[in-house]
PLY file of the C-alpha trace (Angstrom):
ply
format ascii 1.0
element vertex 185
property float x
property float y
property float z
element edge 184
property int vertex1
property int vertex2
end_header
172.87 118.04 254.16
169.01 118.53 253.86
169.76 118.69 249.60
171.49 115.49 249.96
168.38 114.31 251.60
165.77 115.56 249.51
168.04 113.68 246.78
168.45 110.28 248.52
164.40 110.04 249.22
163.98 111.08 245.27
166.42 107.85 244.29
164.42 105.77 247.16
160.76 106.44 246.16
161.83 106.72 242.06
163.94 103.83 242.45
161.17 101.77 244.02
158.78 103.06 241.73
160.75 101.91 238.40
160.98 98.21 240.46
157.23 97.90 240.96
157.20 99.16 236.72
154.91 101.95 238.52
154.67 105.34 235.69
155.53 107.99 237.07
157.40 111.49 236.46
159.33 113.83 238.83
158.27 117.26 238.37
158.54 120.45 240.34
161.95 121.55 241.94
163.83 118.74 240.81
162.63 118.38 237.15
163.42 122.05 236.67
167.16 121.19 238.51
167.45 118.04 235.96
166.77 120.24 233.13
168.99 123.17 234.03
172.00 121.14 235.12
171.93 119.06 231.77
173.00 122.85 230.24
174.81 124.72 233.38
175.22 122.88 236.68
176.12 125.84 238.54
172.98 127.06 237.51
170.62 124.79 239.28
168.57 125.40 242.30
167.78 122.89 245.25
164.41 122.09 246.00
162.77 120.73 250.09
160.77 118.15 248.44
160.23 115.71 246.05
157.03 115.91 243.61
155.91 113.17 241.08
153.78 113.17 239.02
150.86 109.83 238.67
148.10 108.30 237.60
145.26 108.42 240.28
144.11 104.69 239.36
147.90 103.67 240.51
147.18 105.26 243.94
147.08 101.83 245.64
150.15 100.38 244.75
151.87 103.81 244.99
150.73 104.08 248.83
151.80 100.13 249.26
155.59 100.67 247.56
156.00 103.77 249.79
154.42 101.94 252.77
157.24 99.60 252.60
159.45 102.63 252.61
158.08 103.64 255.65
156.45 106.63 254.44
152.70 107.79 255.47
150.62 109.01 253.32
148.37 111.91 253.99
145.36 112.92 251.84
145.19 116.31 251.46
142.82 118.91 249.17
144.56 119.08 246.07
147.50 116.28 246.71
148.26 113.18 248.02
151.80 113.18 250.69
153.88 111.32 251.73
155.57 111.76 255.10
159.02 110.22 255.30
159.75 108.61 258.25
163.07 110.31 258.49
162.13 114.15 258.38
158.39 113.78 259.24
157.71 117.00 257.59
155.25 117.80 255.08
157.25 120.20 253.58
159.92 117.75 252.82
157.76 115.36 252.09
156.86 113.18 248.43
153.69 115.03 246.57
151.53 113.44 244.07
149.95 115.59 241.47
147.47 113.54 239.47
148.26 113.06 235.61
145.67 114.46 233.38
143.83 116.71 236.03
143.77 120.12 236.85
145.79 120.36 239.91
143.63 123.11 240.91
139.83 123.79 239.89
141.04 127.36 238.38
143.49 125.69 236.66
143.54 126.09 233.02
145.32 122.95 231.84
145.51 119.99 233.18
148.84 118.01 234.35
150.26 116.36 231.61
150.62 112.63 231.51
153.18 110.69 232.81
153.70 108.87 228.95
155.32 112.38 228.66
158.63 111.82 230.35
162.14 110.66 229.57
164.79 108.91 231.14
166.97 111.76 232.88
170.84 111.15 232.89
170.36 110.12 236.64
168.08 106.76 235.84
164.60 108.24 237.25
162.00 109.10 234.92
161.79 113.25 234.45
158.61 114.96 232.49
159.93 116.13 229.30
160.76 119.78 229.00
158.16 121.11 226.78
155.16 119.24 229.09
157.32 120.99 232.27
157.21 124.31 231.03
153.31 124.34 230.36
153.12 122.94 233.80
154.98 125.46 235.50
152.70 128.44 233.58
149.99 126.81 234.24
150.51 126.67 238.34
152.40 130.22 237.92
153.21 131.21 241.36
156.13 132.83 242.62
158.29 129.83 242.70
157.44 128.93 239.11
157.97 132.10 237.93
161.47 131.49 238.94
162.03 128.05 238.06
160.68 129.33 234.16
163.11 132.18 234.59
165.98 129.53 235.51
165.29 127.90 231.83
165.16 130.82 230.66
168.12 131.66 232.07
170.31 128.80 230.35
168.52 129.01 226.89
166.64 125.59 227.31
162.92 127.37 226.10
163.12 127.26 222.71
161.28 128.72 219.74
159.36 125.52 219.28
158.29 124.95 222.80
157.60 128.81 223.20
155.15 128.17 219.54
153.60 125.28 221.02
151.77 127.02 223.63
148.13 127.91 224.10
147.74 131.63 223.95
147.85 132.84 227.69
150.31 130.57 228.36
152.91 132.31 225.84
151.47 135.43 227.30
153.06 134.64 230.46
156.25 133.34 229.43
156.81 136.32 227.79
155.99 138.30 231.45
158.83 136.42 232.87
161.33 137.06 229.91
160.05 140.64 230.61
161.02 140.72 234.22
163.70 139.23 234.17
167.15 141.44 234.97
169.60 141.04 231.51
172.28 140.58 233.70
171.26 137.05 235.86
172.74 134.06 234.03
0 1
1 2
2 3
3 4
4 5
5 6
6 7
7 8
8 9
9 10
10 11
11 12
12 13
13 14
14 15
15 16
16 17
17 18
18 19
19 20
20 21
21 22
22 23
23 24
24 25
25 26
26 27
27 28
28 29
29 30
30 31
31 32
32 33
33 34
34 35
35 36
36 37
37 38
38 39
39 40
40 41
41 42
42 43
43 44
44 45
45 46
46 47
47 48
48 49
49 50
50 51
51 52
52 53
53 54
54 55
55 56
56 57
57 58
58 59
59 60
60 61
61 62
62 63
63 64
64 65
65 66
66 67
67 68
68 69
69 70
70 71
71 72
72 73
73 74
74 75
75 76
76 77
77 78
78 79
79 80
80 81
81 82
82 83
83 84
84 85
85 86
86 87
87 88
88 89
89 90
90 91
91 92
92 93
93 94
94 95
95 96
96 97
97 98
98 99
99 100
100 101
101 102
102 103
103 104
104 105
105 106
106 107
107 108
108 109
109 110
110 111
111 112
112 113
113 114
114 115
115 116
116 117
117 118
118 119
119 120
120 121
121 122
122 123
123 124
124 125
125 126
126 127
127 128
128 129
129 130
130 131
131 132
132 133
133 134
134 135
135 136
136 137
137 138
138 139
139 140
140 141
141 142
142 143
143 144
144 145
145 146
146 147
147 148
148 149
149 150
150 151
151 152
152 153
153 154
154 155
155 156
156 157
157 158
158 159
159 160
160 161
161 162
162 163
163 164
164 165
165 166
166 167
167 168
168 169
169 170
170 171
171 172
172 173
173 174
174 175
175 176
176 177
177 178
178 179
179 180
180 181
181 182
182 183
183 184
């Protein structure tokens, strides 16, 4: 039930978002999911939250749509939330990462832009796969070590996106391909 959530509030806010002609890309948990179940749907993972991806100057009418969602936003050190009214959790909540920007001062890279996603099979707007993966080993924490192994995992990291990257970025792709157990899927 709490997937099927975390779905319905994705179509809700993304839905809105397209109405208002608001950019925007989904990223995190659920990009990685729209990539991986394009090759293998067994293969996908569920995600608690939804995270999109913005452009700070649309901050106004972002907060405004999702106001007349009900949701509440919350300012917080590196991202903008927004509570929904029905799981007030910030955990489950909507997260705005800031297009262009370092989501983090240590950072390396910033976010990519949100002129860098496609149409997923689904209707929202998704950030394209090669702009995903730099994203993910950019952030590299545990959970994006996984979500890079789950491409990985059903062949979606080509040579060309793997050639594209800056140099420590390819360096840790190829930590993940070097961790990873032969036999996962």
């Amino acid at each position: 039930m709490a997937i099927e959530r975390v779905e319905q509030r994705l179509r809700k806010v993304t839905a809105a978002l397209d109405a208002a002609g608001v950019d925007y890309a989904v990223i995190g948990g659920n990009a990685v999911a729209t990539w991986v179940t394009k090759a293998d749907p067994s293969a996908a993972r569920a995600t608690v939250d939804v995270d999109l991806l913005a452009r700070r100057s649309d901050l106004d009418r972002i907060t405004a749509i999702f106001a007349s969602l009900g949701f509440r936003r919350e300012d917080l050190k590196s991202i903008t939330l927004f509570v929904d009214p029905e799981e007030p959790s910030r955990r489950s909540g909507v997260h705005l990462v800031w297009a262009g920007e370092k989501v983090r001062p240590s950072y390396d890279e910033p976010a990519p832009d949100v002129s860098e996603a496609v149409r997923s099979e689904d209707g929202f707007r998704v950030l394209d796969l090669a702009p995903l993966v730099r994203m993910k080993l950019t952030s590299f924490r545990d959970k994006d070590r996984v979500h890079i192994a789950d491409l990985l995992g059903v062949g979606l990291i080509t040579d060309d996106i793997r050639d594209a990257l800056p140099p420590l970025l390819r360096d840790r792709l190829a930590d993940v391909e070097a961790s990873r157990d032969p036999d996962d899927f």
